[in-house]
C-alpha positions in Angstrom: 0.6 -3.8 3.1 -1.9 -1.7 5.1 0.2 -2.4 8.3 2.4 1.2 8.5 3.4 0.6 12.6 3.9 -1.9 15.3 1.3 -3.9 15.5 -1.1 -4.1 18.8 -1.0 -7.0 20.8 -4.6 -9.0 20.4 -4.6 -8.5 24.4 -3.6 -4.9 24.3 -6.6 -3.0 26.2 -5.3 0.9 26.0 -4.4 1.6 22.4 -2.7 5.3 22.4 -4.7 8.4 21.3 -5.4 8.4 17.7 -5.2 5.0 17.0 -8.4 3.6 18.2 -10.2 2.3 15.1 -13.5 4.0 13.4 -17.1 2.6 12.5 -17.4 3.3 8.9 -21.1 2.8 7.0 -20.5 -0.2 6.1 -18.6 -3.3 8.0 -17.3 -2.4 11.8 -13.4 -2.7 11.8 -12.9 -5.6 14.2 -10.8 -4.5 17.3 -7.5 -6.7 17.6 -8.3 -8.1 20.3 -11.1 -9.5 18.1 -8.6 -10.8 15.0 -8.5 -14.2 14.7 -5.2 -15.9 16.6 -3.9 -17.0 13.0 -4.8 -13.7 11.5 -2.2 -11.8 14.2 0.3 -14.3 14.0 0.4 -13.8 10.1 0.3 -10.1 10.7 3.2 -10.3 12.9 5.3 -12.5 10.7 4.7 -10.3 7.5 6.1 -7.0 9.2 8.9 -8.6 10.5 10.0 -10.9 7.3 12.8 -13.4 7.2 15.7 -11.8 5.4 13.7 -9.2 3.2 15.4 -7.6 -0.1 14.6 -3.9 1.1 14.8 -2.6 4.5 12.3 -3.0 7.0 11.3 0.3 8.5 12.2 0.9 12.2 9.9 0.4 14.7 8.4 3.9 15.3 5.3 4.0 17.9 4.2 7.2 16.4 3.5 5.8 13.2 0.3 5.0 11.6 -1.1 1.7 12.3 -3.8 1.1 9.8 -6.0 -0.3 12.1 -8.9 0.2 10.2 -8.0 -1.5 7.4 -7.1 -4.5 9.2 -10.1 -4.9 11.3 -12.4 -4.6 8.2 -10.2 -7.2 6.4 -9.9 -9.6 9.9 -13.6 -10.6 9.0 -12.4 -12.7 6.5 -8.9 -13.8 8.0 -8.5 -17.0 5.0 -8.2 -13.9 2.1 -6.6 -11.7 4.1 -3.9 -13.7 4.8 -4.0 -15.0 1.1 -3.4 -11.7 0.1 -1.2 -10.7 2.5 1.5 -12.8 1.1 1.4 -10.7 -2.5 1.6 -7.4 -0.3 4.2 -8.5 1.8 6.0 -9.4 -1.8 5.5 -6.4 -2.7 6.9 -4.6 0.4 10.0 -6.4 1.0 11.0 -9.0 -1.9 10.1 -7.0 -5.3 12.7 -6.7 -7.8 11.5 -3.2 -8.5 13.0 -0.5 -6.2 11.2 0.8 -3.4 10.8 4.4 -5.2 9.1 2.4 -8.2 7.0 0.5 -6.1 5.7 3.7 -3.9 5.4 5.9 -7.0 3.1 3.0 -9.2 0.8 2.7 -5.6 0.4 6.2 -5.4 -0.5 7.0 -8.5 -3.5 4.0 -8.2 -4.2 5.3 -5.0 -4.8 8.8 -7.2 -6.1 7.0 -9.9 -8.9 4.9 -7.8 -9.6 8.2 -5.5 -8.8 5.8 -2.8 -8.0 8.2 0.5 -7.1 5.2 2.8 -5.0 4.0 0.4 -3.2 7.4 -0.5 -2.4 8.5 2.9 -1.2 5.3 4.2 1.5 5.3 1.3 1.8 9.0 1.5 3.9 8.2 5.3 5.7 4.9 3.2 6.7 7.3 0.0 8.0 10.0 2.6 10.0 6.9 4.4 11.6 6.1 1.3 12.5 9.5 0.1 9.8 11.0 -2.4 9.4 14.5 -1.2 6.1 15.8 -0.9 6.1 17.9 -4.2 6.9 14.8 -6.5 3.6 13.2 -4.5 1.6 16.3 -5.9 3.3 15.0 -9.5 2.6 12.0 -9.3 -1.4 13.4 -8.9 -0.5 15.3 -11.9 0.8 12.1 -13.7 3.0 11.3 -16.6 2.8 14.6 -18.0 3.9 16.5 -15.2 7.5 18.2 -15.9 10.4 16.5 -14.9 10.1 12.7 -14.5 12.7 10.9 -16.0 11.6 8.4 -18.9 11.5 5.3 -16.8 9.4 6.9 -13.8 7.1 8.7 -16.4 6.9 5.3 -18.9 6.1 3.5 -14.5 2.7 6.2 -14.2 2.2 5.8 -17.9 1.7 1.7 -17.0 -0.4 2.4 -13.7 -3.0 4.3 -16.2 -2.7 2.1 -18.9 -3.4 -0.7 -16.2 -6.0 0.7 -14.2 -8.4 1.8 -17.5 -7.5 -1.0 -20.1 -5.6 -4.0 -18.3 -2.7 -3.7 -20.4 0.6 -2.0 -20.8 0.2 -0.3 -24.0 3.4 -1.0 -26.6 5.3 2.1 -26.4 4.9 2.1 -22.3 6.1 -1.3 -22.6 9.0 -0.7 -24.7 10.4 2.0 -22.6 10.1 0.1 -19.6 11.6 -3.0 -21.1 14.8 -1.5 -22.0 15.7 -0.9 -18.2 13.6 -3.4 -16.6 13.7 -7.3 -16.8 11.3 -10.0 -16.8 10.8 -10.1 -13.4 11.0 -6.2 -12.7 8.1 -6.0 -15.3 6.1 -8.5 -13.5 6.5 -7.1 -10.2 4.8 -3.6 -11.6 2.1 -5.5 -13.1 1.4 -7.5 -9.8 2.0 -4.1 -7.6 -0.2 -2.3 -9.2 -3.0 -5.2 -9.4 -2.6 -5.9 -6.1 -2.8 -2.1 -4.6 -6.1 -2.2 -7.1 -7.4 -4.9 -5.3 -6.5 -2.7 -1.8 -8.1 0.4 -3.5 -11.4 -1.7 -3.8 -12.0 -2.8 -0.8 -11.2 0.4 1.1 -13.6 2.4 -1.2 -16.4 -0.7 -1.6 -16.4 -1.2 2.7 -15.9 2.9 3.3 -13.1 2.4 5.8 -12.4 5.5 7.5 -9.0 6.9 7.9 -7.8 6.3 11.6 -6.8 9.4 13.5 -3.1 8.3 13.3 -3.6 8.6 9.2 -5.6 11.9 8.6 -2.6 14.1 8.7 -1.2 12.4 5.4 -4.5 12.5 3.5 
């Protein structure tokens, strides 16, 4: 999910400093007061899910806001709510642990040289605990000293996904012995979906909002 903060209100006129969004080359980020009704209400819905399976993080005005990302994205409110709903799966109902799930986006955020992507998830991975030298590992990838066998066989799939579209068989067989049916799904879907992210921020050149550039 690109939303990291409190969502604006449509009719909100003063944004605080930092936040207002940028023109990038190619498609103008819409302004929320420009999002269509459904789009904001969808928004809304998804940041504040009905009895999630990981924690939702606080409300925190100081946070990033992704603003952006949405307003490129609310030109097309039918997809991006569509899609939306595998994000917000992948935020808050995944079998896999958060740490998982932050560690297999970074490394396609890495993998797909996708800045917007990277920083946004650079604020979630610190939320959730990964310390800013296992970020700089996980640019290193699954050769980098010290993972454990399950996080190094997790990058191992991210690469094998991103370049060939399939976990190769000894990836898969390491993962397999701690992770079940629906835990493997869940890092094949999070790491297709954060692909699908990683496009659209690279193929529209959004622009890293002020409130994001210190995590880049």
């Amino acid at each position: 999910m690109w939303v990291t903060g409190p969502l604006p209100s449509r009719y909100d006129l003063h944004q605080p400093p930092g936040s207002e969004p940028v023109s990038p080359a190619r498609l103008r980020p819409l302004t929320p007061q420009e999002w269509s009704p459904q789009l904001s209400e969808a928004l809304s819905a998804a940041y504040r899910p009905t009895k999630p399976k990981h924690p939702v993080p606080p409300r925190d005005p100081a946070a990033p806001k992704g603003l952006n990302a949405i307003g490129v994205l609310a030109h097309h409110p039918d997809v991006t709510i569509a899609f939306n709903h595998l994000i917000t799966h992948a935020l808050y109902f995944t079998t896999i642990s958060v740490r998982q799930r932050e560690l297999l986006i970074l490394r396609v955020a890495h993998l797909r040289d996708a800045q917007y992507e990277w920083a946004q998830h650079v604020y979630q991975a610190g939320l959730v605990g990964i310390t800013a030298d296992e970020m700089a590992q996980v640019r290193v990838g699954p050769d980098a000293e010290g993972w454990p066998p399950l996080e190094r066989a997790l990058l191992s799939a991210a690469d094998e996904l991103v370049s060939g579209a399939r976990i190769q068989d000894g990836t898969y067989a390491v993962l397999s012995e701690e992770l079940d049916a629906q835990q493997l799904m869940d890092v094949v879907f999070t790491v297709g979906a954060y692909e699908v992210f990683a496009m659209a921020m690279r193929t529209f050149d959004v622009e890293l909002d002020g409130d994001l550039q210190r995590y880049a």
